[in-house]
C-alpha positions in Angstrom: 20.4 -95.7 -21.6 21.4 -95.1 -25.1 18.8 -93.0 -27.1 18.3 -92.9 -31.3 17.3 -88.8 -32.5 15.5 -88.3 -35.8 13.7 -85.7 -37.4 12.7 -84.7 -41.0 12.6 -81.4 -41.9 10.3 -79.9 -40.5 11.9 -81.0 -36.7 15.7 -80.1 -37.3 16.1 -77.2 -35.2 14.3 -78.5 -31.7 16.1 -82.0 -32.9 19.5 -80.1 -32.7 18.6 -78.8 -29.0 17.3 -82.6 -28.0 20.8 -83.6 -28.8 22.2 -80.9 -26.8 20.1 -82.0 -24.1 21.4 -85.5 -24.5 24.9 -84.6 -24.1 24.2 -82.2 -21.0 22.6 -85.4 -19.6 25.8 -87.5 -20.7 23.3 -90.2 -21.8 24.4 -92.1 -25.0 22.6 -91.4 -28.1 23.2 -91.0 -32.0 21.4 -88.3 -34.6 19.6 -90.1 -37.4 18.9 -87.4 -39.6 17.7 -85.4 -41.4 20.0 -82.9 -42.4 18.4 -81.2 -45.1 16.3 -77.9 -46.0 14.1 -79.6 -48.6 11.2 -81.8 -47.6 11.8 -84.8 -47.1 9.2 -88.0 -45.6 8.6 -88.6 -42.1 8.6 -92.3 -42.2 11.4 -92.3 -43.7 13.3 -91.3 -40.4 10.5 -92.1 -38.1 10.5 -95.8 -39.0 14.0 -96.8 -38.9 14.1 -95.1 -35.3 11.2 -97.8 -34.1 12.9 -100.7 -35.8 16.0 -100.1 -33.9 14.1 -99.4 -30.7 11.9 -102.4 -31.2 15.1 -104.4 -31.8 17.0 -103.3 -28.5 19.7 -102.0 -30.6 18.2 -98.3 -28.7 16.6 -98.0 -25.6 14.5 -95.3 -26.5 14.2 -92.5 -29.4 13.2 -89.0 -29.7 11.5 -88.0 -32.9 10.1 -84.8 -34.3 8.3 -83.0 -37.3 6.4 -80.4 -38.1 3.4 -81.4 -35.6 4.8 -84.9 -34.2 2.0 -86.9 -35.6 3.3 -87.9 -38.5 6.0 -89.4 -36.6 4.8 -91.1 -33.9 2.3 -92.5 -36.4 4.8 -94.1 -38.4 6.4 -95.0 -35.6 3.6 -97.1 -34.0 3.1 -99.3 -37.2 6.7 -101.0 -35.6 5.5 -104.3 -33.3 6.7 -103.6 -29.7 7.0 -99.9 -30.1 4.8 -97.2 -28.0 5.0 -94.2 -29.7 3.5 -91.2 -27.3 2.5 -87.4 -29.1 3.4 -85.1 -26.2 3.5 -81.3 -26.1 3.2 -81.0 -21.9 4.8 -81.9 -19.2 2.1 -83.7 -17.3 2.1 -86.3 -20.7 5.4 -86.6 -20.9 5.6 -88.3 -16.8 2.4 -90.0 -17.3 3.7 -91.7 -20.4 6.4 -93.3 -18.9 4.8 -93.9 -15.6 2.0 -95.6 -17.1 2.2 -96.5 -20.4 5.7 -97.2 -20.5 6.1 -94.8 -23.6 9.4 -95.8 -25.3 9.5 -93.0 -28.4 9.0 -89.6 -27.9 7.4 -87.5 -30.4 7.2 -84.1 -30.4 6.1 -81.1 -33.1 8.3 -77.7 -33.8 4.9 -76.0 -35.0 3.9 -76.7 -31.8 6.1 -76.1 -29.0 9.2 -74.1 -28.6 12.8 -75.4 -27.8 12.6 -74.5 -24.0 9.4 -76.9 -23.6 10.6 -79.2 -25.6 13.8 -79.6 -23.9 11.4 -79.8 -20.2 9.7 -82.6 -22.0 12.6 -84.9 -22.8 14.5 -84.4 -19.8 10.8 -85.2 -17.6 10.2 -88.0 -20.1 14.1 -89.7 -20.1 13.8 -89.2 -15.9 10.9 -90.6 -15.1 10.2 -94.9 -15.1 7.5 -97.0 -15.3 5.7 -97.3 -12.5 4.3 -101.1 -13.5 1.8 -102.5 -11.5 -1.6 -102.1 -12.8 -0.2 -100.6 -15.7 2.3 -103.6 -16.6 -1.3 -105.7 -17.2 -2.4 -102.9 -19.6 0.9 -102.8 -21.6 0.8 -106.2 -21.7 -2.6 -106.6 -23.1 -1.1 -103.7 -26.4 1.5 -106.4 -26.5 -1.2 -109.3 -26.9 -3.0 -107.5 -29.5 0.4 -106.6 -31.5 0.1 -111.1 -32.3 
C-alpha cells in the first residue's frame, strides 16, 4: 500500500503524527505539504492528493484541516475518489468495509492526535468487505459519467 499525506495549515501537527504512524506501520507513503504557519487553501493540498489517488499513482491518502470538511470536500469533486469525514472509530471500519472509503479526512479542531492515530491505523487495517456493497459503490461510480 503506498499512501499520499496532506494537510494545510490548520492540520500540520496531527499530519506530522499520521506520518509517524505510517512509518511505525512500515507502509510506504510521501508528505505533500503544507509546511507553513500562515494560511494557506485546503484545495490546494486536498485536490492534488485525489488526483493522484484517482490516478493509481497512491493507493490511498490521508488529509486534514482545521475540521476535515474542507478537505474531503475538495477531495470528492476528483472522479473515482471516496472521500470519508471521520472523527470515530466505528466510521473509520465501516468506511472501508462498506463504502470502500479511499481518502481519509480528518479535523485537528476536532480530535486529538491519540484518536486520530486509532483512526488511521483502524481505517488503513480494515478492507472492503464487497458484496452488497460492491453494487452500491458501483452505482457512485455510474453516476460519476
Amino acid at each position: 500500500m503506498k499512501v499520499a499525506v496532506a494537510s494545510d495549515h490548520g492540520g500540520m501537527n496531527i499530519r506530522r503524527e499520521i506520518i509517524e504512524l505510517l512509518n511505525e506501520m512500515n507502509i510506504e507513503h510521501d508528505d505533500l505539504g503544507c509546511e507553513c504557519e500562515t494560511s494557506v487553501d485546503y484545495p490546494d493540498y486536498a485536490l492534488p492528493v485525489a488526483q493522484k489517488v484517482a490516478s493509481g499513482e497512491y493507493d490511498r491518502g490521508i488529509l486534514i484541516c482545521g475540521t476535515g470538511i474542507g478537505m474531503s470536500i475538495a477531495a470528492n469533486k476528483v472522479k473515482g475518489i471516496r472521500c470519508a469525514l471521520v472523527h470515530d472509530m466505528f466510521s473509520a471500519k465501516a468506511t472501508r468495509e462498506h463504502n470502500n472509503s479511499n481518502i481519509l479526512a480528518m479535523g485537528e479542531r476536532v480530535i486529538g492526535p491519540g484518536l486520530a492515530r486509532e483512526i488511521a491505523r483502524v481505517w488503513l487495517q480494515t478492507e472492503f468487505e464487497g458484496g452488497r456493497h460492491e453494487n452500491r459503490v458501483n452505482k457512485i461510480h455510474a453516476a460519476e459519467k
